[in-house]
C-alpha positions as CSV (number, residue, x, y, z in Angstrom):
1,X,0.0,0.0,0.0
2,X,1.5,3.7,-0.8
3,X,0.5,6.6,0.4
4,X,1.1,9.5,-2.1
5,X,-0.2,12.2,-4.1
6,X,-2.1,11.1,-6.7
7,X,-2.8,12.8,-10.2
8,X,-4.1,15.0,-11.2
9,X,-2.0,17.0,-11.2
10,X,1.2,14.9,-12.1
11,X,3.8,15.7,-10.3
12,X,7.1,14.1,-9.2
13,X,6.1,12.2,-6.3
14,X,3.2,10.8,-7.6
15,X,4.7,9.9,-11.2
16,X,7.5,7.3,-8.5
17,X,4.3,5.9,-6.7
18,X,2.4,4.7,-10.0
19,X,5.6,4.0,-11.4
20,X,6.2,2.0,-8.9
21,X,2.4,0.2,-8.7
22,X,3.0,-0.7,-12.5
23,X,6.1,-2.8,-11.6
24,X,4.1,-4.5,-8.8
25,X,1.5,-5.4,-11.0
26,X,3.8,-6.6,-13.8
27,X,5.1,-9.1,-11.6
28,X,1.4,-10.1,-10.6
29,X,0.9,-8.4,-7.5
30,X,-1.6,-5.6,-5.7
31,X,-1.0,-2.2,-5.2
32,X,-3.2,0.1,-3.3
33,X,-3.0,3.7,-3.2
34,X,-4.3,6.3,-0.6
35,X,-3.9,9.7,-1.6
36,X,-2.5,12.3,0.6
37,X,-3.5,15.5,-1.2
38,X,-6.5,16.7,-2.8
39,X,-7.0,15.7,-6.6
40,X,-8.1,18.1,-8.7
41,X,-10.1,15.7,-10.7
42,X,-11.4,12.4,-9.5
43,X,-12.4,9.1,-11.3
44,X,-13.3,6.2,-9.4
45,X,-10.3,3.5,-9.7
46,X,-9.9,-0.1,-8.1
47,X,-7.9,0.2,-5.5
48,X,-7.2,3.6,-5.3
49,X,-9.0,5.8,-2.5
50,X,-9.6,9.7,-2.4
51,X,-9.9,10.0,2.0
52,X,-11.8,13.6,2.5
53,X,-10.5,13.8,5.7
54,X,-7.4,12.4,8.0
55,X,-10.0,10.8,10.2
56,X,-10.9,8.7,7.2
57,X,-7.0,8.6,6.2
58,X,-6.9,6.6,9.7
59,X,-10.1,4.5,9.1
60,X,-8.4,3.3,5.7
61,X,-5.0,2.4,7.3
62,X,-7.0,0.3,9.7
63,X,-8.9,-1.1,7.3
64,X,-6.7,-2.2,4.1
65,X,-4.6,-5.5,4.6
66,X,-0.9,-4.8,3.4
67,X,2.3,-6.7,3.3
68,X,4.4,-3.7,3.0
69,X,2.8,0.5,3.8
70,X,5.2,2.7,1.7
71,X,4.9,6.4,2.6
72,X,5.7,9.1,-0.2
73,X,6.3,13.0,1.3
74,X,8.0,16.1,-0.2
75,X,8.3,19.5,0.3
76,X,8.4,21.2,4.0
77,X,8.1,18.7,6.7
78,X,6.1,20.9,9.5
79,X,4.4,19.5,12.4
80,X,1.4,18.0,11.4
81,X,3.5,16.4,8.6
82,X,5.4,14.7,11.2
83,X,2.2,13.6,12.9
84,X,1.2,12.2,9.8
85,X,4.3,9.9,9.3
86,X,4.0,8.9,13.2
87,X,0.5,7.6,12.2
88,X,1.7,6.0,9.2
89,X,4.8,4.4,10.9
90,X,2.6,2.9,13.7
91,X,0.1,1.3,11.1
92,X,3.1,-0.1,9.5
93,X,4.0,-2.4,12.5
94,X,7.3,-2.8,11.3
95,X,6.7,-2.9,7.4
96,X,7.0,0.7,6.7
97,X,9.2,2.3,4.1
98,X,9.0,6.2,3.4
99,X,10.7,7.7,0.4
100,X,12.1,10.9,1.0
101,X,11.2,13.6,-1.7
102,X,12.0,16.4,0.1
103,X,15.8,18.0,-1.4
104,X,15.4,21.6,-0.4
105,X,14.5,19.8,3.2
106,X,17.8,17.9,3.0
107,X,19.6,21.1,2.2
108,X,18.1,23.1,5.4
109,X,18.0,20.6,7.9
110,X,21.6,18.4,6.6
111,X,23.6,19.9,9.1
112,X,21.6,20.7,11.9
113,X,19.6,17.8,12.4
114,X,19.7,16.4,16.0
115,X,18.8,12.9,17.3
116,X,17.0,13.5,19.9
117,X,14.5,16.0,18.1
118,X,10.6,15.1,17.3
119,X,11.5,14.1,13.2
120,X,14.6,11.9,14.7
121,X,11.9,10.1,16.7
122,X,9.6,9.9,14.0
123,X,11.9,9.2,11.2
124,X,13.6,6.1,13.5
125,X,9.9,4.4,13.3
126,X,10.7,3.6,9.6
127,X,12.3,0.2,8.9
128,X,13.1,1.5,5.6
129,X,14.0,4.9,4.3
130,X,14.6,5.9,0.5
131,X,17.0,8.1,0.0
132,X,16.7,10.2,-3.0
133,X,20.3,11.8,-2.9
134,X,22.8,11.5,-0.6
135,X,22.6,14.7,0.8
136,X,19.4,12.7,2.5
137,X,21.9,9.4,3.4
138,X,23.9,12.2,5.1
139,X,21.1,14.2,7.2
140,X,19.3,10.8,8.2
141,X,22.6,9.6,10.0
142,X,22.8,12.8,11.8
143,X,19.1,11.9,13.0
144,X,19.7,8.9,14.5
145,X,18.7,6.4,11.5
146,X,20.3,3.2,11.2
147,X,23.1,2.6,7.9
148,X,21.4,-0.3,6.7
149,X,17.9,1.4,7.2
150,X,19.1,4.1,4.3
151,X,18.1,3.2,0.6
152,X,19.9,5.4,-1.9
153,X,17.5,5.3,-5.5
154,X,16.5,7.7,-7.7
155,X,12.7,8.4,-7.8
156,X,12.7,8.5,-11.8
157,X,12.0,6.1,-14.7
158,X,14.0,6.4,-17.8
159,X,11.2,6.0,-20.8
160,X,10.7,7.6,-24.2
161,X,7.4,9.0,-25.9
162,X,5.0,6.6,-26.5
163,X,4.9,7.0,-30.4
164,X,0.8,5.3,-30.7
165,X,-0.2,8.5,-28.7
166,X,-0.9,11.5,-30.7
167,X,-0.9,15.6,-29.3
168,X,-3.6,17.6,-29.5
169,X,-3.5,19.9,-32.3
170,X,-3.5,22.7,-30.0
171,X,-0.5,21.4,-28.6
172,X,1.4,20.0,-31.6
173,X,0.7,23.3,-33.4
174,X,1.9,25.8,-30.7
175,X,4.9,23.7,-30.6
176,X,5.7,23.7,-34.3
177,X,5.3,27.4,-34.5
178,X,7.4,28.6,-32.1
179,X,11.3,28.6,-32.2
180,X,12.5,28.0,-29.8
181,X,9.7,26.0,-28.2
182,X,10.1,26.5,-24.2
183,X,8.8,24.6,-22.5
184,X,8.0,24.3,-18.4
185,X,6.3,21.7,-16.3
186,X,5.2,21.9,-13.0
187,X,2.7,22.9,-10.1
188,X,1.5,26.4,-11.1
189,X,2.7,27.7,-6.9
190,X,5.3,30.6,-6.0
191,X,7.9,28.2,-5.5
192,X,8.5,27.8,-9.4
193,X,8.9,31.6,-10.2
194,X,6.5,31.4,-13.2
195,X,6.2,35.4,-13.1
196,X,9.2,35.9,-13.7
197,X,9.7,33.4,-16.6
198,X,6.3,35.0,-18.1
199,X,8.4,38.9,-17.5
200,X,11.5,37.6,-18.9
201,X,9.7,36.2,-22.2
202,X,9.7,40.1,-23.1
203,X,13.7,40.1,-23.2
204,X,14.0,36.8,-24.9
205,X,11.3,37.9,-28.0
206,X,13.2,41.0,-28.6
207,X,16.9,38.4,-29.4
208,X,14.5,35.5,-30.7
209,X,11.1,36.8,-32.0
210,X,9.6,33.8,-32.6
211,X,10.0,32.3,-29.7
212,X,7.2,30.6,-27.3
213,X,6.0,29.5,-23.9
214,X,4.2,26.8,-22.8
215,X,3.8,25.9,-19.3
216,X,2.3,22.8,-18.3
217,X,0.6,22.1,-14.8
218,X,-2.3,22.9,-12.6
219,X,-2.2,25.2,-8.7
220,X,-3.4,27.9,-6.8
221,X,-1.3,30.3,-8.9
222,X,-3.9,29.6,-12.2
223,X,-6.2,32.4,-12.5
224,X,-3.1,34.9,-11.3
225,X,-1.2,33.8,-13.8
226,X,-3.9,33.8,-16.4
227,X,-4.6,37.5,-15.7
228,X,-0.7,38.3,-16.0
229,X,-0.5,36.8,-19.2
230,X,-3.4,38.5,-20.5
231,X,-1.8,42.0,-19.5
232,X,1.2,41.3,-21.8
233,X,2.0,42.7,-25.4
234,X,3.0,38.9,-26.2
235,X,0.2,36.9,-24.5
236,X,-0.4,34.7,-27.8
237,X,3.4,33.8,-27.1
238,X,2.8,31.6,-24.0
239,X,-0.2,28.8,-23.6
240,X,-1.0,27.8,-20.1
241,X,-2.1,24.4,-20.9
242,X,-3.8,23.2,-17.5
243,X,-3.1,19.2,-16.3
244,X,-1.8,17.1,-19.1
245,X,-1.4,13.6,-19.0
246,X,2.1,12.2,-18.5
247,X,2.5,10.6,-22.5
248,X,1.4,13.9,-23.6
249,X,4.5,16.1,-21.2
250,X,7.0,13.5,-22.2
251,X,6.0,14.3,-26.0
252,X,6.2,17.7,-25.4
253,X,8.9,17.5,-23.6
254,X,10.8,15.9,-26.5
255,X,9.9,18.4,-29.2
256,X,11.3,21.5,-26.6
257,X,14.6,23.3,-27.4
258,X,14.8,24.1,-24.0
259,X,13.1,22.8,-20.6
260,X,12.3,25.9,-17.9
261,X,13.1,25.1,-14.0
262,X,12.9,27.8,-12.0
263,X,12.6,27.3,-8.5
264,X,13.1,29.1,-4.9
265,X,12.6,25.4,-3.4
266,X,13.4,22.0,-5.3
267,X,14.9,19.0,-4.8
268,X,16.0,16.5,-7.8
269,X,13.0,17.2,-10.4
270,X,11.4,14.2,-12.7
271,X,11.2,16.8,-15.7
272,X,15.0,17.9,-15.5
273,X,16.2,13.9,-15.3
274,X,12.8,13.3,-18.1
275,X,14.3,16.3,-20.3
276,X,18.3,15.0,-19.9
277,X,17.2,11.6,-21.0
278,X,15.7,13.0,-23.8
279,X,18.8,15.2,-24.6
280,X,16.5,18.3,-24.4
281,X,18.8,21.3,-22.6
282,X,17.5,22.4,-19.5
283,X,17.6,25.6,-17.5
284,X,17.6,25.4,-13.9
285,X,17.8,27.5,-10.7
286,X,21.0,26.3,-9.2
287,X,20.2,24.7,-6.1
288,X,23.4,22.4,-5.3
289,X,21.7,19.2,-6.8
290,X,21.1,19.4,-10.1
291,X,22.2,16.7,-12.1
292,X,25.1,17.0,-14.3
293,X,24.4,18.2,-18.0
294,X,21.9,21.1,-16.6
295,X,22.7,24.6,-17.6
296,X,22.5,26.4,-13.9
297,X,21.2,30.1,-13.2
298,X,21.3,31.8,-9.8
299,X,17.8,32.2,-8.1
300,X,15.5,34.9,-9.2
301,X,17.8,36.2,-12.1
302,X,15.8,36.8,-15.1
303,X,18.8,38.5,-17.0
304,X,20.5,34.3,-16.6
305,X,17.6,33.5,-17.7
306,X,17.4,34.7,-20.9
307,X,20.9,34.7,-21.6
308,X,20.9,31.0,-20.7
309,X,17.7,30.6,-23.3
310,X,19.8,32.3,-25.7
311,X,22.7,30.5,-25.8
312,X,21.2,26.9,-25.7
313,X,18.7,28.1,-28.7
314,X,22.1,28.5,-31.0
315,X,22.8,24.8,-30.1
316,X,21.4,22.8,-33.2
317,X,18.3,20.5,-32.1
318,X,19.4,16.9,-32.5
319,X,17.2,14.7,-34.2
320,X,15.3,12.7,-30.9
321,X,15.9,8.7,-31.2
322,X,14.0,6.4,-29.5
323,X,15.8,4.7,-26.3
324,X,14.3,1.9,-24.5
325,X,13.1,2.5,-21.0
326,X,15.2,2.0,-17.8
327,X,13.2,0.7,-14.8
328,X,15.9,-0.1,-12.8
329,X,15.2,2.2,-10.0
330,X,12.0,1.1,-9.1
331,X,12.8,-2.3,-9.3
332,X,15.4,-1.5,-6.6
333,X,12.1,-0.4,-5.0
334,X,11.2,-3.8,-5.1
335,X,13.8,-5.4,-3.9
336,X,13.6,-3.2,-0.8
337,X,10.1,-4.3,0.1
338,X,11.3,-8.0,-0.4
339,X,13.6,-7.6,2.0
340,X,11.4,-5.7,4.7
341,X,8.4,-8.9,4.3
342,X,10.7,-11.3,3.9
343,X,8.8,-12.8,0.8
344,X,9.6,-12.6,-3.2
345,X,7.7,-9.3,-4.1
Protein backbone atom coordinates (compact mmCIF):
# COMPACT_ATOMS: atom_id res chain seq x y z
CA UNK A 1 0.00 0.00 0.00
CA UNK A 2 1.52 3.68 -0.84
CA UNK A 3 0.53 6.59 0.39
CA UNK A 4 1.14 9.52 -2.09
CA UNK A 5 -0.24 12.22 -4.08
CA UNK A 6 -2.14 11.09 -6.70
CA UNK A 7 -2.85 12.82 -10.22
CA UNK A 8 -4.08 14.97 -11.19
CA UNK A 9 -2.02 17.01 -11.22
CA UNK A 10 1.21 14.91 -12.10
CA UNK A 11 3.76 15.68 -10.29
CA UNK A 12 7.09 14.11 -9.25
CA UNK A 13 6.10 12.19 -6.34
CA UNK A 14 3.21 10.78 -7.64
CA UNK A 15 4.68 9.88 -11.24
CA UNK A 16 7.51 7.28 -8.54
CA UNK A 17 4.26 5.86 -6.70
CA UNK A 18 2.35 4.75 -9.95
CA UNK A 19 5.60 4.04 -11.44
CA UNK A 20 6.16 1.96 -8.94
CA UNK A 21 2.45 0.20 -8.68
CA UNK A 22 3.05 -0.72 -12.52
CA UNK A 23 6.12 -2.82 -11.55
CA UNK A 24 4.08 -4.49 -8.80
CA UNK A 25 1.54 -5.37 -11.04
CA UNK A 26 3.78 -6.63 -13.84
CA UNK A 27 5.08 -9.06 -11.62
CA UNK A 28 1.39 -10.08 -10.60
CA UNK A 29 0.94 -8.38 -7.51
CA UNK A 30 -1.65 -5.58 -5.68
CA UNK A 31 -1.03 -2.19 -5.20
CA UNK A 32 -3.16 0.10 -3.30
CA UNK A 33 -3.01 3.74 -3.22
CA UNK A 34 -4.31 6.28 -0.60
CA UNK A 35 -3.92 9.68 -1.65
CA UNK A 36 -2.53 12.25 0.63
CA UNK A 37 -3.49 15.55 -1.19
CA UNK A 38 -6.52 16.74 -2.84
CA UNK A 39 -6.96 15.74 -6.57
CA UNK A 40 -8.06 18.07 -8.74
CA UNK A 41 -10.05 15.73 -10.74
CA UNK A 42 -11.41 12.37 -9.51
CA UNK A 43 -12.38 9.08 -11.28
CA UNK A 44 -13.34 6.22 -9.39
CA UNK A 45 -10.28 3.46 -9.69
CA UNK A 46 -9.94 -0.11 -8.08
CA UNK A 47 -7.87 0.17 -5.46
CA UNK A 48 -7.20 3.57 -5.32
CA UNK A 49 -8.96 5.79 -2.47
CA UNK A 50 -9.56 9.68 -2.40
CA UNK A 51 -9.93 9.99 1.97
CA UNK A 52 -11.78 13.60 2.49
CA UNK A 53 -10.47 13.77 5.72
CA UNK A 54 -7.36 12.36 8.04
CA UNK A 55 -10.05 10.81 10.17
CA UNK A 56 -10.88 8.72 7.19
CA UNK A 57 -6.99 8.60 6.21
CA UNK A 58 -6.91 6.60 9.72
CA UNK A 59 -10.06 4.46 9.14
CA UNK A 60 -8.35 3.34 5.65
CA UNK A 61 -4.97 2.43 7.27
CA UNK A 62 -6.97 0.35 9.70
CA UNK A 63 -8.85 -1.12 7.25
CA UNK A 64 -6.72 -2.23 4.14
CA UNK A 65 -4.60 -5.51 4.58
CA UNK A 66 -0.89 -4.79 3.36
CA UNK A 67 2.29 -6.67 3.32
CA UNK A 68 4.42 -3.68 2.96
CA UNK A 69 2.84 0.51 3.82
CA UNK A 70 5.22 2.71 1.73
CA UNK A 71 4.90 6.44 2.57
CA UNK A 72 5.67 9.15 -0.21
CA UNK A 73 6.27 12.96 1.34
CA UNK A 74 7.97 16.07 -0.19
CA UNK A 75 8.28 19.55 0.29
CA UNK A 76 8.45 21.21 3.99
CA UNK A 77 8.08 18.75 6.74
CA UNK A 78 6.15 20.89 9.45
CA UNK A 79 4.38 19.49 12.38
CA UNK A 80 1.41 18.05 11.44
CA UNK A 81 3.49 16.40 8.56
CA UNK A 82 5.42 14.74 11.15
CA UNK A 83 2.19 13.62 12.87
CA UNK A 84 1.15 12.20 9.78
CA UNK A 85 4.26 9.89 9.27
CA UNK A 86 3.99 8.89 13.20
CA UNK A 87 0.48 7.60 12.25
CA UNK A 88 1.72 5.96 9.19
CA UNK A 89 4.83 4.39 10.86
CA UNK A 90 2.62 2.90 13.74
CA UNK A 91 0.13 1.28 11.10
CA UNK A 92 3.12 -0.10 9.51
CA UNK A 93 4.01 -2.43 12.45
CA UNK A 94 7.30 -2.76 11.31
CA UNK A 95 6.69 -2.94 7.41
CA UNK A 96 6.96 0.69 6.73
CA UNK A 97 9.22 2.35 4.06
CA UNK A 98 9.03 6.24 3.43
CA UNK A 99 10.74 7.66 0.35
CA UNK A 100 12.11 10.90 1.03
CA UNK A 101 11.15 13.56 -1.69
CA UNK A 102 12.01 16.37 0.10
CA UNK A 103 15.77 17.98 -1.38
CA UNK A 104 15.36 21.59 -0.40
CA UNK A 105 14.46 19.83 3.20
CA UNK A 106 17.75 17.85 3.04
CA UNK A 107 19.57 21.10 2.25
CA UNK A 108 18.07 23.12 5.38
CA UNK A 109 18.02 20.63 7.89
CA UNK A 110 21.64 18.38 6.65
CA UNK A 111 23.60 19.92 9.10
CA UNK A 112 21.60 20.71 11.88
CA UNK A 113 19.58 17.78 12.43
CA UNK A 114 19.71 16.37 16.03
CA UNK A 115 18.75 12.86 17.26
CA UNK A 116 16.95 13.52 19.88
CA UNK A 117 14.55 16.00 18.06
CA UNK A 118 10.59 15.07 17.25
CA UNK A 119 11.53 14.10 13.20
CA UNK A 120 14.55 11.90 14.68
CA UNK A 121 11.90 10.15 16.70
CA UNK A 122 9.56 9.88 13.96
CA UNK A 123 11.92 9.22 11.16
CA UNK A 124 13.62 6.13 13.48
CA UNK A 125 9.92 4.39 13.26
CA UNK A 126 10.72 3.59 9.61
CA UNK A 127 12.27 0.16 8.89
CA UNK A 128 13.14 1.54 5.59
CA UNK A 129 14.01 4.87 4.30
CA UNK A 130 14.61 5.86 0.54
CA UNK A 131 17.04 8.13 -0.01
CA UNK A 132 16.70 10.17 -3.04
CA UNK A 133 20.31 11.77 -2.92
CA UNK A 134 22.82 11.50 -0.61
CA UNK A 135 22.58 14.72 0.80
CA UNK A 136 19.43 12.75 2.47
CA UNK A 137 21.89 9.35 3.44
CA UNK A 138 23.89 12.24 5.15
CA UNK A 139 21.09 14.23 7.25
CA UNK A 140 19.30 10.79 8.16
CA UNK A 141 22.55 9.60 9.98
CA UNK A 142 22.79 12.84 11.78
CA UNK A 143 19.11 11.94 12.97
CA UNK A 144 19.69 8.89 14.47
CA UNK A 145 18.70 6.37 11.46
CA UNK A 146 20.26 3.16 11.22
CA UNK A 147 23.10 2.62 7.87
CA UNK A 148 21.36 -0.26 6.71
CA UNK A 149 17.91 1.42 7.18
CA UNK A 150 19.11 4.11 4.29
CA UNK A 151 18.07 3.18 0.63
CA UNK A 152 19.90 5.39 -1.87
CA UNK A 153 17.53 5.30 -5.46
CA UNK A 154 16.53 7.66 -7.70
CA UNK A 155 12.72 8.38 -7.78
CA UNK A 156 12.71 8.51 -11.81
CA UNK A 157 12.03 6.09 -14.75
CA UNK A 158 13.97 6.42 -17.80
CA UNK A 159 11.25 6.02 -20.79
CA UNK A 160 10.75 7.61 -24.23
CA UNK A 161 7.36 9.02 -25.88
CA UNK A 162 5.01 6.59 -26.53
CA UNK A 163 4.90 7.03 -30.44
CA UNK A 164 0.80 5.35 -30.65
CA UNK A 165 -0.18 8.53 -28.66
CA UNK A 166 -0.87 11.53 -30.71
CA UNK A 167 -0.86 15.56 -29.32
CA UNK A 168 -3.56 17.56 -29.47
CA UNK A 169 -3.50 19.87 -32.34
CA UNK A 170 -3.54 22.65 -29.97
CA UNK A 171 -0.54 21.43 -28.62
CA UNK A 172 1.44 20.02 -31.65
CA UNK A 173 0.72 23.31 -33.44
CA UNK A 174 1.90 25.79 -30.68
CA UNK A 175 4.89 23.70 -30.65
CA UNK A 176 5.68 23.66 -34.28
CA UNK A 177 5.27 27.35 -34.45
CA UNK A 178 7.41 28.57 -32.11
CA UNK A 179 11.27 28.63 -32.24
CA UNK A 180 12.52 28.01 -29.84
CA UNK A 181 9.72 26.05 -28.25
CA UNK A 182 10.11 26.54 -24.23
CA UNK A 183 8.80 24.59 -22.47
CA UNK A 184 7.98 24.27 -18.41
CA UNK A 185 6.27 21.65 -16.35
CA UNK A 186 5.24 21.93 -12.98
CA UNK A 187 2.70 22.93 -10.08
CA UNK A 188 1.54 26.40 -11.10
CA UNK A 189 2.68 27.67 -6.88
CA UNK A 190 5.30 30.58 -6.03
CA UNK A 191 7.93 28.15 -5.52
CA UNK A 192 8.52 27.75 -9.41
CA UNK A 193 8.94 31.55 -10.17
CA UNK A 194 6.46 31.42 -13.15
CA UNK A 195 6.19 35.35 -13.11
CA UNK A 196 9.17 35.85 -13.74
CA UNK A 197 9.68 33.37 -16.58
CA UNK A 198 6.28 35.00 -18.05
CA UNK A 199 8.44 38.87 -17.51
CA UNK A 200 11.53 37.55 -18.92
CA UNK A 201 9.72 36.23 -22.19
CA UNK A 202 9.70 40.06 -23.09
CA UNK A 203 13.68 40.13 -23.23
CA UNK A 204 13.97 36.77 -24.89
CA UNK A 205 11.32 37.86 -27.98
CA UNK A 206 13.24 40.97 -28.60
CA UNK A 207 16.85 38.40 -29.39
CA UNK A 208 14.52 35.47 -30.74
CA UNK A 209 11.06 36.79 -31.98
CA UNK A 210 9.60 33.78 -32.58
CA UNK A 211 10.02 32.26 -29.65
CA UNK A 212 7.17 30.63 -27.30
CA UNK A 213 6.05 29.52 -23.93
CA UNK A 214 4.16 26.81 -22.79
CA UNK A 215 3.76 25.90 -19.27
CA UNK A 216 2.29 22.84 -18.25
CA UNK A 217 0.64 22.07 -14.80
CA UNK A 218 -2.28 22.90 -12.64
CA UNK A 219 -2.21 25.24 -8.68
CA UNK A 220 -3.37 27.93 -6.75
CA UNK A 221 -1.33 30.30 -8.88
CA UNK A 222 -3.89 29.59 -12.17
CA UNK A 223 -6.17 32.39 -12.53
CA UNK A 224 -3.12 34.89 -11.33
CA UNK A 225 -1.16 33.75 -13.79
CA UNK A 226 -3.90 33.85 -16.41
CA UNK A 227 -4.56 37.53 -15.70
CA UNK A 228 -0.72 38.34 -16.04
CA UNK A 229 -0.46 36.76 -19.20
CA UNK A 230 -3.43 38.52 -20.53
CA UNK A 231 -1.81 41.99 -19.50
CA UNK A 232 1.20 41.26 -21.84
CA UNK A 233 1.98 42.72 -25.42
CA UNK A 234 3.02 38.88 -26.22
CA UNK A 235 0.15 36.92 -24.47
CA UNK A 236 -0.39 34.75 -27.84
CA UNK A 237 3.36 33.81 -27.12
CA UNK A 238 2.81 31.60 -24.04
CA UNK A 239 -0.25 28.76 -23.60
CA UNK A 240 -0.96 27.84 -20.09
CA UNK A 241 -2.14 24.41 -20.88
CA UNK A 242 -3.82 23.18 -17.54
CA UNK A 243 -3.10 19.20 -16.25
CA UNK A 244 -1.81 17.08 -19.14
CA UNK A 245 -1.35 13.60 -19.03
CA UNK A 246 2.06 12.25 -18.49
CA UNK A 247 2.45 10.56 -22.47
CA UNK A 248 1.44 13.92 -23.63
CA UNK A 249 4.45 16.12 -21.24
CA UNK A 250 7.00 13.47 -22.20
CA UNK A 251 6.00 14.25 -26.00
CA UNK A 252 6.20 17.71 -25.44
CA UNK A 253 8.88 17.53 -23.56
CA UNK A 254 10.79 15.88 -26.53
CA UNK A 255 9.89 18.39 -29.19
CA UNK A 256 11.27 21.50 -26.64
CA UNK A 257 14.59 23.32 -27.43
CA UNK A 258 14.83 24.10 -24.01
CA UNK A 259 13.07 22.82 -20.58
CA UNK A 260 12.30 25.91 -17.95
CA UNK A 261 13.12 25.13 -13.97
CA UNK A 262 12.92 27.84 -12.04
CA UNK A 263 12.62 27.31 -8.52
CA UNK A 264 13.14 29.06 -4.87
CA UNK A 265 12.56 25.42 -3.45
CA UNK A 266 13.35 21.98 -5.31
CA UNK A 267 14.92 18.99 -4.85
CA UNK A 268 15.99 16.49 -7.82
CA UNK A 269 12.96 17.22 -10.44
CA UNK A 270 11.42 14.24 -12.71
CA UNK A 271 11.16 16.84 -15.74
CA UNK A 272 14.96 17.88 -15.50
CA UNK A 273 16.20 13.88 -15.33
CA UNK A 274 12.82 13.35 -18.14
CA UNK A 275 14.30 16.29 -20.33
CA UNK A 276 18.29 14.96 -19.92
CA UNK A 277 17.24 11.61 -21.00
CA UNK A 278 15.67 13.03 -23.83
CA UNK A 279 18.79 15.23 -24.61
CA UNK A 280 16.53 18.31 -24.43
CA UNK A 281 18.75 21.27 -22.62
CA UNK A 282 17.51 22.38 -19.52
CA UNK A 283 17.57 25.64 -17.53
CA UNK A 284 17.62 25.45 -13.91
CA UNK A 285 17.82 27.50 -10.70
CA UNK A 286 21.01 26.33 -9.19
CA UNK A 287 20.18 24.69 -6.11
CA UNK A 288 23.45 22.42 -5.29
CA UNK A 289 21.74 19.16 -6.81
CA UNK A 290 21.07 19.35 -10.07
CA UNK A 291 22.15 16.65 -12.06
CA UNK A 292 25.15 17.02 -14.27
CA UNK A 293 24.36 18.20 -17.97
CA UNK A 294 21.86 21.06 -16.56
CA UNK A 295 22.74 24.63 -17.60
CA UNK A 296 22.49 26.37 -13.85
CA UNK A 297 21.16 30.08 -13.25
CA UNK A 298 21.31 31.84 -9.78
CA UNK A 299 17.77 32.18 -8.05
CA UNK A 300 15.49 34.87 -9.17
CA UNK A 301 17.78 36.19 -12.12
CA UNK A 302 15.83 36.78 -15.09
CA UNK A 303 18.84 38.48 -16.99
CA UNK A 304 20.46 34.34 -16.56
CA UNK A 305 17.62 33.53 -17.67
CA UNK A 306 17.39 34.75 -20.88
CA UNK A 307 20.87 34.75 -21.56
CA UNK A 308 20.92 30.98 -20.70
CA UNK A 309 17.72 30.58 -23.35
CA UNK A 310 19.77 32.29 -25.72
CA UNK A 311 22.71 30.46 -25.78
CA UNK A 312 21.21 26.89 -25.70
CA UNK A 313 18.70 28.13 -28.65
CA UNK A 314 22.08 28.51 -30.97
CA UNK A 315 22.81 24.77 -30.11
CA UNK A 316 21.40 22.84 -33.24
CA UNK A 317 18.28 20.47 -32.09
CA UNK A 318 19.41 16.87 -32.53
CA UNK A 319 17.22 14.66 -34.16
CA UNK A 320 15.29 12.75 -30.91
CA UNK A 321 15.87 8.67 -31.20
CA UNK A 322 14.01 6.41 -29.47
CA UNK A 323 15.84 4.72 -26.27
CA UNK A 324 14.29 1.93 -24.53
CA UNK A 325 13.11 2.46 -21.03
CA UNK A 326 15.21 1.99 -17.80
CA UNK A 327 13.18 0.70 -14.82
CA UNK A 328 15.93 -0.12 -12.77
CA UNK A 329 15.25 2.22 -9.98
CA UNK A 330 11.97 1.14 -9.11
CA UNK A 331 12.76 -2.32 -9.34
CA UNK A 332 15.38 -1.51 -6.57
CA UNK A 333 12.13 -0.40 -4.95
CA UNK A 334 11.23 -3.76 -5.07
CA UNK A 335 13.78 -5.36 -3.91
CA UNK A 336 13.57 -3.19 -0.81
CA UNK A 337 10.14 -4.27 0.14
CA UNK A 338 11.30 -7.99 -0.40
CA UNK A 339 13.61 -7.64 1.97
CA UNK A 340 11.44 -5.73 4.74
CA UNK A 341 8.44 -8.94 4.25
CA UNK A 342 10.66 -11.28 3.93
CA UNK A 343 8.80 -12.76 0.82
CA UNK A 344 9.58 -12.61 -3.24
CA UNK A 345 7.73 -9.28 -4.13
Amino acid sequence: MQLTPYPPPEGGISRNALAIRDELRMNGHRCSIIATAKSSHITPEPDVYHPPSAIELVKLLAKIKFDVLHVHVGGEVPARILAFLATCAAFGRGRSVLTFHSGGYAIEHAAKAQPRSFAALVFRKYRKIICVNSLMIEMFERFGVKKESLHLIAPFVHQSPDESIELPAKLKDFAEKHQPFLLTVCLLEDTYDLFMQIDALDKVLQKLPNAGLMIVGSGSLEERLKAAIAGKSYAERIFLTGDLRHPLTLHLINRAEVLLRTTLFDGDAIAVREALFLETPVVATDNRMRPDGVHLIPMRDADSLVEAIEDLSKQKRKIKIEKPADRSNVIKVLKVYEELAGANV
